[in-house]
VMD Tcl script that draws the C-alpha trace (Angstrom):
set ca {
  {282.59 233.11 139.49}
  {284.95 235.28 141.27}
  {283.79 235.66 144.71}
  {286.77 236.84 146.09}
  {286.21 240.21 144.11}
  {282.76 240.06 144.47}
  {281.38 238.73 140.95}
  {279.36 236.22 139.61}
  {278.88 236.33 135.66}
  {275.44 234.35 134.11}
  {273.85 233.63 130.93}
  {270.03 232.29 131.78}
  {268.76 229.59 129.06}
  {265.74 229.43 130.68}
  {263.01 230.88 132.33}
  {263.45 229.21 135.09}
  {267.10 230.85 135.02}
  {265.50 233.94 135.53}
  {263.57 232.59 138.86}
  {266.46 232.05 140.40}
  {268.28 235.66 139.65}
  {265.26 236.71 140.59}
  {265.70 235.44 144.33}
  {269.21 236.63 144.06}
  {269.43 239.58 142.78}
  {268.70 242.21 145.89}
  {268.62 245.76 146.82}
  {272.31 247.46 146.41}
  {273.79 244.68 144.21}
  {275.57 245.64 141.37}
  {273.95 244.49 137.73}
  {276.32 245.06 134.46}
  {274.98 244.20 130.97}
  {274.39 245.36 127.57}
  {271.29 247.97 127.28}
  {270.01 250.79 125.15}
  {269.74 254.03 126.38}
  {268.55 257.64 124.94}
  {271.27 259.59 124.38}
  {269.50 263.18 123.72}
  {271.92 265.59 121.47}
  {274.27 268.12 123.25}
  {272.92 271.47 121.29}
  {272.59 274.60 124.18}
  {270.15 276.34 121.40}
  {268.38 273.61 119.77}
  {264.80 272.88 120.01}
  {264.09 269.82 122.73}
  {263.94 266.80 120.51}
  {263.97 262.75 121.23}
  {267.38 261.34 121.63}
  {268.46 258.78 119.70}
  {268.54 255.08 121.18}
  {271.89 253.50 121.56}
  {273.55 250.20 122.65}
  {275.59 250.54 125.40}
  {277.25 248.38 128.53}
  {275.99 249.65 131.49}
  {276.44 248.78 135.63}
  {273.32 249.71 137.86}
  {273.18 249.80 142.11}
  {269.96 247.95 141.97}
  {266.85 249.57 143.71}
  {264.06 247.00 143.00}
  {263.89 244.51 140.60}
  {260.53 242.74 138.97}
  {260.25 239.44 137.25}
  {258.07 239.36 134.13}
  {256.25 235.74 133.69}
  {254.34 237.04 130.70}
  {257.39 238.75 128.43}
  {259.80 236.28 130.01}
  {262.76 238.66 131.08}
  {263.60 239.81 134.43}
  {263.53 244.38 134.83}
  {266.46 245.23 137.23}
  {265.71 249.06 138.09}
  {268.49 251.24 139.74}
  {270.87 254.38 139.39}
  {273.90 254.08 136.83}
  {277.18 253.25 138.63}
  {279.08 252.38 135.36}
  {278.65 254.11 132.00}
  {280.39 255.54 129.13}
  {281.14 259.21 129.56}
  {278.16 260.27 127.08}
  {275.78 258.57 129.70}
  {275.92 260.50 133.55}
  {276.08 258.91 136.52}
  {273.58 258.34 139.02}
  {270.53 258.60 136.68}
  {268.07 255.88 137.31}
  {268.05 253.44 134.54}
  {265.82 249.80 133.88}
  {268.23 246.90 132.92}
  {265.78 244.01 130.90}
  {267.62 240.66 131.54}
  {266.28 238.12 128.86}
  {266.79 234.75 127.92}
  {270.54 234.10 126.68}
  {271.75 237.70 127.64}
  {274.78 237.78 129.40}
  {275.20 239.47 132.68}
  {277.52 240.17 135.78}
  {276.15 240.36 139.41}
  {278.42 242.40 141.96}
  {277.82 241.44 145.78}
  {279.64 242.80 148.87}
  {279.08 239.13 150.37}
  {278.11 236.08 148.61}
  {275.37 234.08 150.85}
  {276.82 230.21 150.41}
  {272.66 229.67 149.71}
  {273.02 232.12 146.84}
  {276.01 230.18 145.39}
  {274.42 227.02 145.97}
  {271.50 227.75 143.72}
  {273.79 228.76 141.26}
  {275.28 225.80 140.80}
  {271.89 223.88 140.61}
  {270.70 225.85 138.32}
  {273.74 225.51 135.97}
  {273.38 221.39 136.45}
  {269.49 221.31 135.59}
  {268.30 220.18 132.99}
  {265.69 217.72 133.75}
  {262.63 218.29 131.37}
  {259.48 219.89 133.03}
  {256.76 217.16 133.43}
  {253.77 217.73 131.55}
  {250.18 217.22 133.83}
  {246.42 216.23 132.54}
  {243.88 216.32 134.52}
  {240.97 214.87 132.44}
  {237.51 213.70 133.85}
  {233.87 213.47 132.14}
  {233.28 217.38 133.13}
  {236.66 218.77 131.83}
  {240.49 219.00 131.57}
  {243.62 221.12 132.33}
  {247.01 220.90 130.86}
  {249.87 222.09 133.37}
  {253.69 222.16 133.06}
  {256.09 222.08 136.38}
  {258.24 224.80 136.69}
  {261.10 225.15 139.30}
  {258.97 228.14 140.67}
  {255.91 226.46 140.25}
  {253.10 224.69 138.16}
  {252.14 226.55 134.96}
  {248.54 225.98 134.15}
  {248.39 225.84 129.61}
  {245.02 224.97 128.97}
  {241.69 224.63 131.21}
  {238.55 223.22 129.66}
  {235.27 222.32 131.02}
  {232.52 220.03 129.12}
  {229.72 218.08 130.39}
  {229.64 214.07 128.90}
  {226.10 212.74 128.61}
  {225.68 210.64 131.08}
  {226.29 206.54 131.13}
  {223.06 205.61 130.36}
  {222.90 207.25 127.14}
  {225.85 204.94 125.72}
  {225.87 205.91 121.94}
  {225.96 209.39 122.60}
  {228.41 209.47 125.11}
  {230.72 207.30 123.18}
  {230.42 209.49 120.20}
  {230.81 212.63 122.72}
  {233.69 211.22 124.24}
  {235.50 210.15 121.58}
  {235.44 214.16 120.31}
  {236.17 214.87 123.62}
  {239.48 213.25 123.83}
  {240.24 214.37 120.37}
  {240.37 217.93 121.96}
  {242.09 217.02 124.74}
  {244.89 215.10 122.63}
  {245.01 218.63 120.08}
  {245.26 220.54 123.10}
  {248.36 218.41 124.67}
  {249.96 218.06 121.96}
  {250.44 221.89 121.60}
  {251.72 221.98 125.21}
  {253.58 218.89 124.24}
  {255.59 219.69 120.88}
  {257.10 222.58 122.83}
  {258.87 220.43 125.44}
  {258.95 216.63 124.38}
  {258.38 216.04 128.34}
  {257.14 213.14 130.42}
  {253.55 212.97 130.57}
  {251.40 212.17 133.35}
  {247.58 211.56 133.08}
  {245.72 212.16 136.17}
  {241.84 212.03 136.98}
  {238.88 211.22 139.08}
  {237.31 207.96 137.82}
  {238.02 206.17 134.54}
  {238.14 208.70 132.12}
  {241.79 208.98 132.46}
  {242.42 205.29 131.37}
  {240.21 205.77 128.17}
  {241.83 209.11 127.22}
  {245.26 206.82 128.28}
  {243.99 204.08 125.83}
  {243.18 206.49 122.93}
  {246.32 208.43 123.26}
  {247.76 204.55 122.13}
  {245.41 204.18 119.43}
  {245.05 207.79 118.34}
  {248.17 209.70 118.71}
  {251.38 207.32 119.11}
  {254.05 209.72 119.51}
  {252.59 211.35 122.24}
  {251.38 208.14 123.77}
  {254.98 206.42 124.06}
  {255.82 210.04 126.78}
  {253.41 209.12 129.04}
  {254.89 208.21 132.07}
  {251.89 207.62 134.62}
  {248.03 207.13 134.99}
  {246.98 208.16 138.65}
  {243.98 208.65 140.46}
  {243.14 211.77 142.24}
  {240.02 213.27 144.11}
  {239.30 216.59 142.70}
  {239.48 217.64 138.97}
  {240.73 220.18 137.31}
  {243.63 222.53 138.48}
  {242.81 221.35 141.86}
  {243.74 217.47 141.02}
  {246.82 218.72 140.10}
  {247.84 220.41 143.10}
  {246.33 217.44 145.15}
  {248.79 215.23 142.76}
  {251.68 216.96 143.62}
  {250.33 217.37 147.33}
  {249.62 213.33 148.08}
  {253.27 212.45 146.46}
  {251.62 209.83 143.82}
  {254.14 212.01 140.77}
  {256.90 211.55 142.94}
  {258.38 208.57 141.04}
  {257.92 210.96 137.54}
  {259.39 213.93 139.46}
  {261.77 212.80 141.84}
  {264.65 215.07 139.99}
  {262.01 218.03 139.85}
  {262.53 220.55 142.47}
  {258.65 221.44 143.00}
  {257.50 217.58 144.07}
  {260.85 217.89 146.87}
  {259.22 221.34 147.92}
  {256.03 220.30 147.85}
  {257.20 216.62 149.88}
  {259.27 218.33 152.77}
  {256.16 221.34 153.52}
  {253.93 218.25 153.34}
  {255.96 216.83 156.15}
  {256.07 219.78 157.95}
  {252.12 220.03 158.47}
  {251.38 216.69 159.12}
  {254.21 216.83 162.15}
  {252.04 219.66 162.89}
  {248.68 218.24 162.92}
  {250.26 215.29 165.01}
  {251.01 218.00 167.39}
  {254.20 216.36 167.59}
  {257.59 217.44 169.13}
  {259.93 217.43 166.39}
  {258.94 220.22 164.49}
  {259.64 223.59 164.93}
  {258.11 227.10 163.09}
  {258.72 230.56 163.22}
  {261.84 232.56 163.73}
  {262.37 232.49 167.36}
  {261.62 228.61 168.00}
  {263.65 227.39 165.10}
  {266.29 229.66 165.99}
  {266.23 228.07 169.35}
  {266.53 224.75 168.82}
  {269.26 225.40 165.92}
  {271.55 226.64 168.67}
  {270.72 223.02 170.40}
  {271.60 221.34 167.12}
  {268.15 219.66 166.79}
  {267.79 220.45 163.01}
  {267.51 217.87 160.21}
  {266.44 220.56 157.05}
  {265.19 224.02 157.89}
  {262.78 225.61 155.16}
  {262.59 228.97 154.47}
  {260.35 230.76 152.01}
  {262.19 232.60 149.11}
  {259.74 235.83 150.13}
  {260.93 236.28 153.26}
  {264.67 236.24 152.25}
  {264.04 238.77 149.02}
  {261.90 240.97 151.26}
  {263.95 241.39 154.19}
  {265.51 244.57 154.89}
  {269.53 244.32 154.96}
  {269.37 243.85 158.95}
  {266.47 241.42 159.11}
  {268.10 239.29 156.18}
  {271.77 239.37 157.96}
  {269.79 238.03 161.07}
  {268.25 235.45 159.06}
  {271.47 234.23 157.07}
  {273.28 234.30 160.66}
  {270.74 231.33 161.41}
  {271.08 229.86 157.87}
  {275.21 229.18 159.31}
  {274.41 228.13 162.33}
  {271.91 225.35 161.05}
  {275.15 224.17 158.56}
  {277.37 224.61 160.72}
  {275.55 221.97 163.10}
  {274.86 219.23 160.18}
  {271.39 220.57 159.39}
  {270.36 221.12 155.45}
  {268.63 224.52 154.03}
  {265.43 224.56 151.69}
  {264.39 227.30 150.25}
  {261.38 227.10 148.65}
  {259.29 228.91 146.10}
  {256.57 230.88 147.19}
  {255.14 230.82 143.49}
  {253.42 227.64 144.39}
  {251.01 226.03 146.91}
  {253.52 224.51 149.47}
  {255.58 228.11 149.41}
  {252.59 229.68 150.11}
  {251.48 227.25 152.93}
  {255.13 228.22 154.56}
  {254.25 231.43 154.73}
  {251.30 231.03 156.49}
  {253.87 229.62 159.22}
  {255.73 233.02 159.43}
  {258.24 231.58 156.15}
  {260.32 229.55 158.43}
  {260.30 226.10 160.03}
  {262.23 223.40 160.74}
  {261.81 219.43 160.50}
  {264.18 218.38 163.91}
  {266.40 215.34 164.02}
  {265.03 214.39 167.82}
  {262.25 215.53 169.53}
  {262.11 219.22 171.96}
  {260.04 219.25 174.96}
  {258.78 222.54 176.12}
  {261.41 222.78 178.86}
  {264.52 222.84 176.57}
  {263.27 225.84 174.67}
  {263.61 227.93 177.88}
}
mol new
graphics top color blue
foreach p $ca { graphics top sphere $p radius 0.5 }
foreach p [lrange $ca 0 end-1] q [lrange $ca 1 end] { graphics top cylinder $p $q radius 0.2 }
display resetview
């Protein structure tokens, strides 16, 4: 990290590496790393054939950039600012960043809240926390994610009911045999803390034959909570109510999900130390009132260069007066909540009356 020049060199391990580029890599940065590129052959008379692909280190003025989930790599789009001579200038070019690919990031102004994820990032490495929701009419396997949950496996079954005992026994019992095959794939990957989660007592069972059935997973699991809905949906509610906070509390998704939480209930108080939208939490951040101001990761990457200046103006301010900065992930529930509020709000240290605002 150089930032006196401008330059931040990276190597992502892991995908959720590439998340954070992805919020800080913007229009008009500069992107150097090893590519390939067609080089077509220099013959004035020859017939038009395909060029012949070539490494090559390259530097791109970014235009837009995507983030592939699905391939894992990040696509940084943009015209060539930086070539060898037998690659021109100026033509548009698409840089894949992948997973433990080196790369250099060129800014004409480092955003402290840029640098600052950084340096998370290169601290992490708490293991995602693997989630079951199990219940007599299904399961689903999810990993947490810095950007998110990632939903694995999603099953649904119907368990004869209790008063046919010997065939729901032997049901159930095949049941969780599934369900222990089909988090054990998701499991072997990561070695992560388990959590089993569920409406009723299915959950304990599957718990109890995990310890009789499959040991080695059995000795990860970390929790056994109850929830209301099933499915995908218990798992949001899990992360929603706070009960995987003691299993998460490093993660950065539960802290996300914990402050937004906060932010809605002040809401639904109707209570006066709470603030949301640009121009109110801009207002009281000039009165100092700000304990943590959250700000959705959309509304910084999709800012033009004016709005965003505007918005990392108020970003100092807020710092400069004691006040923390969240910004949080719009790839799951909470971020998207945030939105819903305009992308920025702020939890206040004392409480504003209508009069101060003026």
């Amino acid at each position: 990290m150089n930032l006196k020049k401008g330059f931040v060199k990276v190597i992502p391990e892991t995908f959720d590496d590439l998340w954070h580029l992805y919020n800080i890599i913007y229009k008009d940065d500069e992107v150097y790393a090893r590519t390939t590129r067609e080089i077509k052959p220099d013959e004035k008379y020859a017939r038009p054939r395909r060029g012949k692909r070539i490494p090559v280190f390259l530097g791109v003025k970014v235009e837009k950039i995507a983030w592939d989930k699905l391939l894992g790599r990040l696509r940084v789009h943009g015209t060539i600012c930086k070539a060898p001579e037998t690659v021109p200038l100026g033509a548009h070019h698409t840089v894949n960043i992948a997973l433990n690919k080196p790369l250099t990031i060129v800014k004409k102004k480092w955003s402290r809240h840029h640098v600052e994820r950084l340096k998370r990032a290169s601290k992490t490495s708490e293991k995602p926390v693997t989630i079951i929701a199990i219940d007599d009419e299904g399961y689903a396997i999810a990993t947490t994610k810095q950007y998110g949950v990632e939903v694995k496996v999603e099953e649904r079954i119907k368990l004869p009911g209790k008063l046919e005992a010997e065939k729901r026994s032997a049901a159930a019992k095949e049941y969780f045999q599934k369900a222990s095959n089909s988090l054990c794939q998701v499991w072997t990957a990561t070695h992560s803390p388990i959590a089993i989660i569920g409406v009723g007592f299915v959950k304990k069972d599957f718990a109890k034959f995990l310890q009789n059935e499959a040991t080695e997973i059995a000795k990860s699991v970390v929790d056994v909570k109850s929830v209301n809905n099933s499915g995908v949906g218990g798992i949001y509610e899990a992360l929603r109510s706070g009960i995987l906070l003691k299993t998460m509390k490093h993660m950065r998704i539960a802290e996300e999900t914990e402050v937004i939480e906060e932010v809605l209930k002040r809401l639904g108080k109707n209570e006066s130390n709470i603030a949301y939208g640009f121009d109110d939490v801009k207002r009281v951040a000039q009165l100092g009132a700000i304990d943590t101001m959250v700000l959705a990761d959309a509304t910084l990457r999709k800012a033009s260069d004016e709005e965003r200046l505007v918005v990392e103006d108020l970003m100092r301010v807020v710092e400069q007066k004691g006040g923390k900065i969240m910004v949080v992930s719009t790839e799951h529930e909470a971020g998207l909540k945030l939105l819903a509020l305009g992308g920025i709000a702020a939890l206040l240290r004392f409480s504003i009356h209508g009069d101060l605002y003026r």
